[in-house]
Structures are given as structure tokens and as C-alpha cells.
C-alpha positions in Angstrom: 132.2 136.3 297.7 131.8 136.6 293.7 129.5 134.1 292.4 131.9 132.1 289.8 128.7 131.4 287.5 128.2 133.7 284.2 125.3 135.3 284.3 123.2 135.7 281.1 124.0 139.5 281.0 127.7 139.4 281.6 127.3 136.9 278.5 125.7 139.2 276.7 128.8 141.7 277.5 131.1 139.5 276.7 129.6 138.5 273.4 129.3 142.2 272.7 133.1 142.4 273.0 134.2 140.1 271.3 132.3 141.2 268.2 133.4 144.6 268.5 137.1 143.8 268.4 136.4 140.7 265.6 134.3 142.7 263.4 136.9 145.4 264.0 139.6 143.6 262.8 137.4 142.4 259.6 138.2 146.2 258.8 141.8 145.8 257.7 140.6 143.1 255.0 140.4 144.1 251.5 136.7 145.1 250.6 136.1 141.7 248.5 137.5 139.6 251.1 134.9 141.1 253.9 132.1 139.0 253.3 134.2 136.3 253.7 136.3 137.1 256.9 132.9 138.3 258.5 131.1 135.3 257.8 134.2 133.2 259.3 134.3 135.9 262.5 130.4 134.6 262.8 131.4 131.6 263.2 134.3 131.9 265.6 131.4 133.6 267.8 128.8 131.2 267.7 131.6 128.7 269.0 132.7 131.4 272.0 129.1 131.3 272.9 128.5 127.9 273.0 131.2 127.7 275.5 129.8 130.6 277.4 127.1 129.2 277.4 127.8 126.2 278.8 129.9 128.2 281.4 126.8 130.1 282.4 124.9 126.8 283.2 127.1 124.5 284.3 130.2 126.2 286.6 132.5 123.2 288.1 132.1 125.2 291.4 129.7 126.0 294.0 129.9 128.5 296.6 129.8 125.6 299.3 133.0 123.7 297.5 135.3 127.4 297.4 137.3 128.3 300.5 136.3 131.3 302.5 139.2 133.2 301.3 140.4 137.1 301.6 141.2 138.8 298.3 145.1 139.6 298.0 146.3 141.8 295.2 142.8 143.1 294.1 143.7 145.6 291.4 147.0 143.7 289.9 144.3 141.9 286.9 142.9 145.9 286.0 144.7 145.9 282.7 144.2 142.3 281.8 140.7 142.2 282.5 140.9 145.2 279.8 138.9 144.9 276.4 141.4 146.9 275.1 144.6 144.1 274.5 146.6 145.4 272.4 148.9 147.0 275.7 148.5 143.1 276.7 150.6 142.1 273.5 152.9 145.2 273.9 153.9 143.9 277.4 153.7 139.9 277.1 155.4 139.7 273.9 157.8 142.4 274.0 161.5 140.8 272.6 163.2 142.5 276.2 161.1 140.1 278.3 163.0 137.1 279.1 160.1 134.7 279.1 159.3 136.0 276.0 162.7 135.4 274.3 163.5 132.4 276.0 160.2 130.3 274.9 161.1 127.4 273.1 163.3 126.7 275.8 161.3 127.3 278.7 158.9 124.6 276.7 161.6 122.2 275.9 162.6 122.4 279.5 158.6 122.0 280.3 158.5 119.2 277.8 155.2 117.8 277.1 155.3 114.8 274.8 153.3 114.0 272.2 149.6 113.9 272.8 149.9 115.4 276.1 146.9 117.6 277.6 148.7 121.1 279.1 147.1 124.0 280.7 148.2 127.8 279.7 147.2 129.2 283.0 147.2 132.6 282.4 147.7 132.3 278.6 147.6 135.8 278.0 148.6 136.0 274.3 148.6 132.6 273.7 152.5 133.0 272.8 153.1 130.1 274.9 149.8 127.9 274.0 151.4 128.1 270.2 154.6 126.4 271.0 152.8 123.7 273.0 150.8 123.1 270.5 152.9 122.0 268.3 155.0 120.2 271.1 151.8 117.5 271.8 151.0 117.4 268.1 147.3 116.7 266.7 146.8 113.8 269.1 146.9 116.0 272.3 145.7 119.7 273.6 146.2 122.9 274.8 143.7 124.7 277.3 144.5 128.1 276.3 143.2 129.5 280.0 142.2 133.4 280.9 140.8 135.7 282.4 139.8 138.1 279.5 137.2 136.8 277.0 138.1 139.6 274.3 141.4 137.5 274.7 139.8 134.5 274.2 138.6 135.6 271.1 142.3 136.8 269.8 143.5 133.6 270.8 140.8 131.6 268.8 141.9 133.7 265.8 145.6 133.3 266.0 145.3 129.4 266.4 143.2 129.8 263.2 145.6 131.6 261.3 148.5 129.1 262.2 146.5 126.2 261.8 146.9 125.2 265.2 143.5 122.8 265.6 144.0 121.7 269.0 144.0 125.0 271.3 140.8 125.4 272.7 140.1 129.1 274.6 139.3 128.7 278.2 137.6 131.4 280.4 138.2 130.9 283.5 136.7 132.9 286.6 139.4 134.8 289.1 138.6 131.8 291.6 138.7 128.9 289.5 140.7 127.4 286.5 137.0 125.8 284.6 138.6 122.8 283.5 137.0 119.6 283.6 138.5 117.0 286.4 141.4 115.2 285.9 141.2 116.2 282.3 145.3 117.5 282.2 149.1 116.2 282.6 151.1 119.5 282.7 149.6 122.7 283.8 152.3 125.8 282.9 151.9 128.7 285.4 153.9 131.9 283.9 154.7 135.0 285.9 151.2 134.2 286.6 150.7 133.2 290.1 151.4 136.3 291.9 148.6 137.7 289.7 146.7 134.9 291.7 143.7 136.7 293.8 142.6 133.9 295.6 145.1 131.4 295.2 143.8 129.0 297.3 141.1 128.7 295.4 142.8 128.6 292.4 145.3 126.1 293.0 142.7 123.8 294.4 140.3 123.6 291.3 143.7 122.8 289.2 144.4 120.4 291.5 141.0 119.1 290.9 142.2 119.7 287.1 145.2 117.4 287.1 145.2 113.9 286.3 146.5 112.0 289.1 150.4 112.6 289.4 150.0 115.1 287.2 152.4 118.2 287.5 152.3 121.9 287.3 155.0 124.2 286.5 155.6 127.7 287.7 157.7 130.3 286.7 157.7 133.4 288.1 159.6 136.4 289.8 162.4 136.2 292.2 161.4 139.0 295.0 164.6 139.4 297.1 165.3 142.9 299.0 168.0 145.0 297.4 168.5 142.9 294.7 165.2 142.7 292.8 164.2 145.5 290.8 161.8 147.9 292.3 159.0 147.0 289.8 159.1 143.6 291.4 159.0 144.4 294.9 155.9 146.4 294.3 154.2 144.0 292.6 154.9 140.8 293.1 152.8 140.2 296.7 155.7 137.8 297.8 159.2 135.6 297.2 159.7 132.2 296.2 159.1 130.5 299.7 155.9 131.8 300.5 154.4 130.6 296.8 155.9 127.2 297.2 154.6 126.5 300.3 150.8 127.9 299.7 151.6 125.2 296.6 152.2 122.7 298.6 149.5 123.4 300.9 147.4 123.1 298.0 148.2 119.4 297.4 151.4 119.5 295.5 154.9 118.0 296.2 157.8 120.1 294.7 159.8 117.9 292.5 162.3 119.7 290.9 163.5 123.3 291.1 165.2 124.0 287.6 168.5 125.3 287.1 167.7 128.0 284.0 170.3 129.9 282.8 168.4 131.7 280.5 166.5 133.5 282.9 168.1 136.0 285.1 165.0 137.5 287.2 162.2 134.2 287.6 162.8 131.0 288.8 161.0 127.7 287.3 159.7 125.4 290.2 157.9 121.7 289.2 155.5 120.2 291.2 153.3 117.4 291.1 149.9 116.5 292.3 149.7 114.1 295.4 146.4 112.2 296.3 143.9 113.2 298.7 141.8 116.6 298.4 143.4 119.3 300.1 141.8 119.5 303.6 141.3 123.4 303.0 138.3 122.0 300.5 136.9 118.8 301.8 133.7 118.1 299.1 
């Protein structure tokens, strides 16, 4: 079983990254403006590491608290583990993807309210972290979780750039979401759980996560023989009943499956956190 801690040289790896592509950026900034931009790209850093840090010392998770659990899917993360993210945006935020297009609805329809706490899981790009941002104002916040610390990094900068104060950059591990207990209301799972490689795991540390009653909602593929696409059936592990249930064996009641017209190929299910611990992960 991977060890979910951070160990002072993967640190060090990641820190390395995220200069690289920072300081590689500073590149495209006029030569008086470099200083500057570099300085600020420090800075940025210094705050990534303090959360690494605290990652590396601290992780929510202990060996003895994660379920002994098979990993499904293994290779499905290779290109978003990738320090190279520019494919990431190509893909995620590509105008013929119907998440992509439809986002300010699928948050309207999502609807956190002012000062609200949400979860990204799975932020990716942060396209979707942006727009609930603004949604929950300066008196609530976005966990901008993932997977890829070089994305981390991109996401920090973005936020900057838009002015967005309240995002902060989550890396998570591929077992558990890192987020402090009961710390959130709505947790938003995009075309993200089947990408899931130990979703027990997973869906037990944001149930951990969620402030009681809190909800989580998925979106993700529809997998139905002979009428999804082949890309699906190949990659998405399994169809809407399978994920629900492993949901609701997770601790979750399912309290609302949305009618969304604007989405043709993923459905939107809402769940919401019941009491109790899973028994899968007594502490």
C-alpha cells in the first residue's frame, strides 16, 4: 500500500517542478517586468511549500485508518500526474466538451450560496474552482483539490491573475482528499470519479471532509453498451449504478438525480452525507 505521507524528497521534486514551469513562464514577461514577476513567482513558492510541508508532517491518514483496498484503473491518472499540463488544458477546457461549455450552469445547478466552503475534487484546471469562487463570494472558499502539484502551481497563478483571494490549491494523495474534517458543505466531483483508484478510500476521507449533512455532487459519464461512445466504454471502469451504490456504501444517501438538458453524455447525481462512519473504516 502507498504510504499517503510526502516524503522530504518527493517535496523536493515537487518544489523543483513547480519552479521550472513558474520561472518558465516568467520567460514571456517583458525584460523590465522580470525582476518583478520572478520575485512574485518566489513568493507563490514559498506558500506551496509551506503547504507541502505541512503535508509531509502531518497527513490526515494513517495506514491503520485506510481500507485494505485493490487498485482499479492504475494507469487512467498517467497524463494528469504529468508535469507537462499544457495537454491537461487542451483536453479539460476544450469549447467541444460539454462540461466545459455548460459551466456556469452546471454551477448554478450546483448552487453554493454565499460563503459556502466547496471542494473541486479533481480540479484539474481550476475552470470550475473560478466560477465557484465567485459564486461563495469573499466570505466563503474554494478547495481547489488535485492530484498534480505542477497544477497546483497554475491554479495558484490563475486565481492571482483574476483576483480570486479565496481558492486555496490542495494536493491531495491518490487515496485521500487532504482536507481537514468537517471543514466543507458541497464537494463537486466532475468526470472525476471514475478516475478514482481506490475509491473507497477516497470517498471515505471526503466523507470525513463534509460537514454533517453536507452534500457531494457527481457528474460523470453515462456507460451504456451500444449507445456510449467507444472512448467511454474503454475508459470509464463502470455505469451509473455501480458508482452510486459504492457512494452510498461510502456513507452517502442519494438525494436528487438532476434532469440536465445541457448535457447529453454525463449524468449529475446529488448526495448527502449521513451520520455514522462508514463501517468499511471504523477509527
Amino acid at each position: 500500500m502507498t504510504d499517503s505521507k510526502i516524503g522530504p524528497w518527493k517535496t523536493t521534486i515537487v518544489l523543483g517542478l513547480l519552479l521550472i514551469g513558474m520561472f518558465g513562464m516568467a520567460g514571456f514577461v517583458a525584460q523590465d517586468d522580470k525582476d518583478a514577476e520572478i520575485e512574485r513567482l518566489r513568493e507563490k513558492v514559498a506558500q506551496l511549500e509551506a503547504q507541502l510541508a505541512v503535508l509531509s508532517t502531518t497527513s490526515r491518514y494513517t495506514q491503520a485508518e485506510l481500507v485494505q483496498e485493490e487498485r482499479l484503473v492504475p494507469d487512467i491518472n498517467v497524463m494528469y500526474r504529468s508535469e507537462n499540463v499544457e495537454p491537461i488544458f487542451n483536453v479539460l477546457e476544450a469549447e467541444s466538451r460539454e462540461i466545459f461549455a455548460g459551466r456556469f450552469k452546471l454551477a448554478e445547478l450546483v448552487g453554493p450560496p454565499p460563503g459556502a466552503v466547496v471542494a473541486d475534487i479533481g480540479a484539474g484546471t481550476g475552470f470550475m474552482s473560478h466560477v465557484f469562487a465567485q459564486q461563495v463570494g469573499p466570505s466563503g472558499k474554494v478547495y481547489a483539490v488535485d492530484i498534480n502539484p505542477v497544477m497546483m502551481g497554475r491554479i495558484a497563478e490563475n486565481a492571482d491573475e483574476a483576483g480570486l483571494t479565496n481558492i486555496e490549491p490542495i494536493l491531495c494523495t491518490d487515496k485521500t482528499v487532504e482536507l481537514p474534517d468537517e471543514s466543507v458543505d458541497i464537494a463537486f466531483i466532475c468526470d472525476v470519479y471514475h478516475h478514482f483508484e481506490y475509491p473507497k478510500n477516497s470517498m471515505t476521507s471526503l466523507w470525513h471532509a463534509l460537514k454533517p449533512g453536507g452534500q457531494v455532487v457527481v457528474v460523470d459519464f453515462h456507460r451504456i453498451e451500444g449507445v456510449s461512445r467507444p472512448f467511454i466504454m474503454g475508459h470509464v471502469r463502470a455505469g451509473e449504478e455501480v458508482f452510486t451504490q459504492e457512494i452510498l456504501d461510502a456513507g452517502f444517501e442519494l438525494i436528487n438525480d438532476h434532469d440536465v438538458d445541457y448535457l447529453t453524455e454525463n449524468y449529475v447525481l446529488r448526495f448527502r452525507k449521513l451520520d455514522g462512519q462508514p463501517e468499511h473504516n471504523e477509527k
